[in-house]
ZALORO-785344 format. One line per 3 residues: number of its first residue (from 0); for each residue x, y, z of C-alpha. Coordinates in steps of 0.25 Angstrom, whole numbers, plus 5000, padded with zeros to 4 digits. Layout:
NUM> X,Y,Z; ...
% end
This chain:
0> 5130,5037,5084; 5140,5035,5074; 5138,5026,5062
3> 5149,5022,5052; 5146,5020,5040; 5155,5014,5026
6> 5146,5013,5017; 5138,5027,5010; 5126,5019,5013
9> 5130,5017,5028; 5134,5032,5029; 5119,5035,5021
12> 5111,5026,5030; 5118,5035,5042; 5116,5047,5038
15> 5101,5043,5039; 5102,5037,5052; 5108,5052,5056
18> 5095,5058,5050; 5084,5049,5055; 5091,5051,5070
21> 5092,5066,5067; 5078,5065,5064; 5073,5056,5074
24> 5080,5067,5085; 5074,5079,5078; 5060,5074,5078
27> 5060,5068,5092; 5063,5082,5098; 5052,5087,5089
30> 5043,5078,5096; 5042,5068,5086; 5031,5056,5090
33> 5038,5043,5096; 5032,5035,5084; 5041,5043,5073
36> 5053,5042,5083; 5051,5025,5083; 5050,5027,5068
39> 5065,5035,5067; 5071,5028,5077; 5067,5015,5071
42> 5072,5020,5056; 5084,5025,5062; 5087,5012,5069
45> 5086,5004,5056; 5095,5013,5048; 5105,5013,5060
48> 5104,4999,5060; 5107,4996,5047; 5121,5004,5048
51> 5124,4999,5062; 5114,4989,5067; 5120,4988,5080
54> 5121,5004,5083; 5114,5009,5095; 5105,5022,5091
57> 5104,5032,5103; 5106,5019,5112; 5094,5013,5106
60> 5100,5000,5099; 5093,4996,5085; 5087,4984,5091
63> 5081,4992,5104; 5066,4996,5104; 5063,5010,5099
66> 5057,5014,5113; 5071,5013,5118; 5075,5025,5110
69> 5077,5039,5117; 5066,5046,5111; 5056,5034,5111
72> 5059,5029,5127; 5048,5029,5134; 5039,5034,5122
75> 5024,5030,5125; 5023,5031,5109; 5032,5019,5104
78> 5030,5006,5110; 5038,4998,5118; 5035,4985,5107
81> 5041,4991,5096; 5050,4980,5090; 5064,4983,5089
84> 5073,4986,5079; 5079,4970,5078; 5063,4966,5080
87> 5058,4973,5069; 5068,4966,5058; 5066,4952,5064
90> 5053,4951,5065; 5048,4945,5052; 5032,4947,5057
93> 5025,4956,5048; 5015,4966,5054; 5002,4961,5057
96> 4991,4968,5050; 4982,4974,5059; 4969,4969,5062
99> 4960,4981,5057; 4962,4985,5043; 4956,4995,5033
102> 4960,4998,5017; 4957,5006,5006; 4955,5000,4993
105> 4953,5012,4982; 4944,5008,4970; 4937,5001,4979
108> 4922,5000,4972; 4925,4990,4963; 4933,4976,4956
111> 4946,4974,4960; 4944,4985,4973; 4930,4981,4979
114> 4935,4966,4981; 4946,4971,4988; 4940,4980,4996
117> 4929,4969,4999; 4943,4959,5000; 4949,4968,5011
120> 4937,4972,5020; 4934,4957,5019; 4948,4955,5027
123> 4942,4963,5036; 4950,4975,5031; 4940,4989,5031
126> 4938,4994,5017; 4939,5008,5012; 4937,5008,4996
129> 4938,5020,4985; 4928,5022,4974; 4928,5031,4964
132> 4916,5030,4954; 4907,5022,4961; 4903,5022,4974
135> 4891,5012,4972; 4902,5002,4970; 4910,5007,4981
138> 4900,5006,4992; 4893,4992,4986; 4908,4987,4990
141> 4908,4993,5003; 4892,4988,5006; 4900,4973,5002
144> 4911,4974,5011; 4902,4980,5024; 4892,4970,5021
147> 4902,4958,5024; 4908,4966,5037; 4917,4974,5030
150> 4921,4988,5032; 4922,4998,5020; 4919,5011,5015
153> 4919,5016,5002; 4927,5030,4997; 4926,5039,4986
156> 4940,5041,4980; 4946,5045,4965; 4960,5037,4967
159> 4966,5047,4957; 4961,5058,4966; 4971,5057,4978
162> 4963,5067,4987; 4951,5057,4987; 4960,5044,4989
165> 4965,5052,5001; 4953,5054,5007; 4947,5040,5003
168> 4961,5037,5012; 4957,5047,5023; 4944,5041,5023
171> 4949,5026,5025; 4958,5030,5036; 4949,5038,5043
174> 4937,5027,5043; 4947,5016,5045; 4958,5021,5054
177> 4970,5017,5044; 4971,5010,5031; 4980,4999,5031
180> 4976,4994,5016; 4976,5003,5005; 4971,4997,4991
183> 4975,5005,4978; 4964,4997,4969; 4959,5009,4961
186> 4963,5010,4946; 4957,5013,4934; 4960,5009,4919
189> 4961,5019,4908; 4965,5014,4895; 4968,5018,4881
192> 4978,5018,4869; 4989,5027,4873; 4986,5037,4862
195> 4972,5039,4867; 4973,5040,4882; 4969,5053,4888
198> 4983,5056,4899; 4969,5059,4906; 4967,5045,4906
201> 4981,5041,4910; 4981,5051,4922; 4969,5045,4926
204> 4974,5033,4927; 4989,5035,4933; 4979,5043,4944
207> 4970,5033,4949; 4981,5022,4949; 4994,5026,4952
210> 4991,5039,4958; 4979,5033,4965; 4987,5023,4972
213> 4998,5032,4978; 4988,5043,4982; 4980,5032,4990
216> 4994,5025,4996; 4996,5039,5001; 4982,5043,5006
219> 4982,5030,5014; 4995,5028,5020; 4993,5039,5031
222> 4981,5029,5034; 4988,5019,5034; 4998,5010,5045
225> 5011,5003,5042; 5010,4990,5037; 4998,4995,5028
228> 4996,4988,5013; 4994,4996,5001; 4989,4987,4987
231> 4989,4993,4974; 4981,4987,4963; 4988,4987,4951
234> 4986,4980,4937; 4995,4969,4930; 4995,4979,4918
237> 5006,4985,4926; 5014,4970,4921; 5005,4967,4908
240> 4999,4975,4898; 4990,4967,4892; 4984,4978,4882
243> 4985,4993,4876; 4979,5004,4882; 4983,5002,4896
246> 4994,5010,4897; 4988,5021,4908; 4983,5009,4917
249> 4997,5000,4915; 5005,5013,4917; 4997,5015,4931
252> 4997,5000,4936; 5013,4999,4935; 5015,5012,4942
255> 5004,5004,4953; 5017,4993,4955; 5027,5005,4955
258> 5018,5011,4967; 5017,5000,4974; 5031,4997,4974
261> 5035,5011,4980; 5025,5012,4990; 5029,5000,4995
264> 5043,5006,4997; 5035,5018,5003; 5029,5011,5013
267> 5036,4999,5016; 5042,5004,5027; 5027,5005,5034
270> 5026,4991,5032; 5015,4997,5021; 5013,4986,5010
273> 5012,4992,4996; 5008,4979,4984; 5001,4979,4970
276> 4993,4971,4966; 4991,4970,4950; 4977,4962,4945
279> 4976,4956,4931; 4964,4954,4924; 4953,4955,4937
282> 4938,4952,4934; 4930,4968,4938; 4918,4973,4932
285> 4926,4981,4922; 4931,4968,4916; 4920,4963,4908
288> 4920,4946,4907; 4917,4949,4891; 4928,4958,4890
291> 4941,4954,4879; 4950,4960,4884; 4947,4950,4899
294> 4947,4939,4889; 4960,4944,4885; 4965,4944,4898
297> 4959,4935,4903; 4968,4927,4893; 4979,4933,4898
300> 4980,4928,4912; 4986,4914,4916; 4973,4911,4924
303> 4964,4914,4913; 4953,4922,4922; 4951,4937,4927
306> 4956,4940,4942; 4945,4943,4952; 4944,4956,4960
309> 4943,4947,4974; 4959,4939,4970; 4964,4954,4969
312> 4958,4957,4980; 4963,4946,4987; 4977,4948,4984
315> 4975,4964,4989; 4969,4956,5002; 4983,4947,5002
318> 4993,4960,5003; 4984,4970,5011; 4985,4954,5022
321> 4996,4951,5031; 5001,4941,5022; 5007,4952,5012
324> 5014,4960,5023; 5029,4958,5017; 5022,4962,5002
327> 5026,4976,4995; 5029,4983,4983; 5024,4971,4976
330> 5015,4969,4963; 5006,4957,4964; 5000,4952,4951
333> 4986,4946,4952; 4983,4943,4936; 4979,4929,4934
336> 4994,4928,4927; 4990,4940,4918; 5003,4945,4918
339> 5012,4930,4917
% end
């Protein structure tokens, strides 16, 4: 078929079309699986259609079922109840979510990650948590969770070591089947005057929580299906430096919200939700109720109080739900107005 093309944009987006149908016909005589077929005919069908919208390719029209294609007819492999191309723009409905669930939540043992993988396995989700130092706390959050009818298991895994965060992934998938949630909660907070800082002591830092984060998004999403949800925990530091000495930790909390932005690109096309959410002030056994720098902080936020563990866990519940379906890339402040 022939396409004409005015515009450098028109004559780029059918030179792709050319590719992708050279592609398709290349692989199909290879003995490429009807699955990958449905997927170029249906990528080639929307970048056709964009050009020509009411262009017939190999005398399948845009808007016929993929089954109607040459190399798909008859196939066993593709259902018959695949939407067509005019279905799949119309239809406003989101994905339901399925009915069995499973996630990963690394730093699992404690604060901010223990009530959010006691949160999720109490939505009946089944619970996978990482530990690094302590594995009394870590299975003291598991022996909560299976003692109200939960499921979960606890994982040994150093998130700046991305060999172990692969196997604590392989281990989820294989226990569970899949993983449809994965939870970056693991960071740690090395601070000090600039002049001082060991580079040993930024490194450490970058590696547990940015490198961390990319490494786990990377182990799990072979584990994972299409219209999966990944939640970063990031900082309001990233927006408000209240302080000195936290240029390590700040540095790593905003490149959290640069991640989450581009993995959501990455993955969008999966229907994969990629968010952030970035905690003020939260009330965990490292924040002592003496302390003055939470009075200072405390000061500091508009509701005049600390945040819980359980209202962050909350909101990780809200996007990992149906609710939050049509939500990525975004950074989601819970800070008690730290940062107005």
């Amino acid at each position: 078929m022939t396409l004409v093309s005015l515009t450098p944009e028109g004559r780029a987006l059918e030179s792709h079309v050319a590719e992708v149908w050279a592609k398709l016909e290349e692989r199909a005589t290879a003995g490429l699986s009807a699955e990958e077929c449905a997927r170029f005919v249906a990528a080639a069908r929307a970048i056709e259609a964009a050009i020509e919208p009411d262009a017939a390719i190999d005398g399948c029209r845009p808007d016929a079922p993929l089954t109607d294609h040459p190399w798909l007819k008859g196939s066993t492999a593709v259902s018959a109840a695949l939407p067509t191309h005019s279905e799949r723009l119309a239809s406003p409905t989101p994905p339901a979510l399925p009915e069995y669930r499973s996630a990963l939540v690394t730093g699992g043992s404690r604060g901010i990650g223990a009530a959010i993988a006691t949160r999720l396995a109490a939505d009946g989700i089944r619970v996978a948590l990482t530990y690094n130092a302590s594995r009394t706390a870590a299975d003291r959050v598991v022996e909560e969770i299976t003692e109200a009818g939960g499921h979960a298991l606890a994982l040994h895994a150093d998130s700046a070591d991305a060999d172990q965060i692969r196997a604590a992934a392989d281990a989820t998938g294989r226990e569970y089947g899949k993983i449809d949630i994965l939870v970056n909660n693991a960071g740690i907070g090395m601070g000090g005057p600039i002049e001082e800082m060991p580079i040993e002591h930024f490194d450490r830092t970058m590696a547990v929580n940015v490198r961390g984060p990319f490494a786990a998004a990377q182990a799990v999403l072979p584990h994972m299906p299409d219209h999966g949800r990944i939640i970063n925990i990031g900082s309001v530091f990233a927006d408000r430096t209240p302080f000195g000495t936290l240029s390590a930790y700040v540095t790593s909390k905003a490149a959290v919200a640069g991640l989450t932005r581009a993995l959501a690109r990455d993955l969008g096309g999966r229907g994969i939700t990629v968010n952030n959410i970035q905690p003020g002030p939260i009330s965990t056994d490292l924040t002592s109720a003496d302390s003055h720098v939470r009075d200072v902080m405390t000061e500091a936020t508009a509701l005049r109080r600390f945040g819980t563990p359980e209202e962050i866990a909350g909101l990780v519940a809200y996007l990992a739900g149906p609710e939050a379906s049509y939500i990525t890339g975004a950074t989601i402040t819970a800070d008690g107005g730290y940062a107005v």
